[in-house]
C-alpha positions, 0 to 999 in steps of 0.5 A: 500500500502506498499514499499516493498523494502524500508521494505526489505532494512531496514531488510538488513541493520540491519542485516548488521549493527547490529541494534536490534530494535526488534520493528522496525524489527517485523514492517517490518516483517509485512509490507512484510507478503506474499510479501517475494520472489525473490530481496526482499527475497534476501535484507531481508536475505542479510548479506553484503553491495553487496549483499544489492546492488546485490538485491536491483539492481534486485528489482529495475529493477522489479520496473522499469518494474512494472512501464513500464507496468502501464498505467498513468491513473491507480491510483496507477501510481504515488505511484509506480513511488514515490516507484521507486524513493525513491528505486533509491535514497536508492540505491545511499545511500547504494552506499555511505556507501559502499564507505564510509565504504571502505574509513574507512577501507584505512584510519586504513591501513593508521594509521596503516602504520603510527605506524609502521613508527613511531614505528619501530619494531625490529626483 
């Protein structure tokens, strides 16, 4: 068994981010061998904090819907249901970079604002 969109989603952030983890990445390439198709596509080729939040939103709905047509008896119920939750929780946390990162983003308009007012420049 293996969390597909959790696999994806490191993909998609390390793309974003940069990180070049060759070993981390071949582990991940191989955990999605034969599974790359539609919202885990889409996070394993995404480039930016919305598209991640696009696809992942689109996988988890997939994963909610997995989830509906299984049967509680079924032995793999409580593993998919384990998959949905840490895929919620994962996209609350790409939720909170984003915001965090646009925060980052205001507060350099800010300092540099705050320069300017220190350091008029004269034309």
């Amino acid at each position: 068994m293996s969390c597909h969109e959790i696999e994806a989603l490191r993909l998609a952030l390390m793309n974003v981010l940069g990180v070049g983890d060759q070993h981390a990445r071949d582990h991940a390439e191989t955990e999605l061998e034969g599974h790359i198709d539609g919202p885990i596509e889409g996070l394993v080729e995404a480039d930016s904090l919305a598209e991640i939040e696009r696809h992942l939103d689109a996988a988890l709905v997939d994963l909610e819907e997995e989830v509906a047509e299984m049967d509680a008896d079924d032995p793999e119920y409580d593993y998919t249901r384990g998959r949905l939750l840490e895929v919620r929780n994962a996209e609350q946390t790409v939720q909170r970079l984003t915001t965090q990162g646009g925060q980052i983003v205001d507060g350099l308009g800010t300092s540099h604002d705050m320069l300017h007012e220190l350091f008029p420049i004269e034309e």
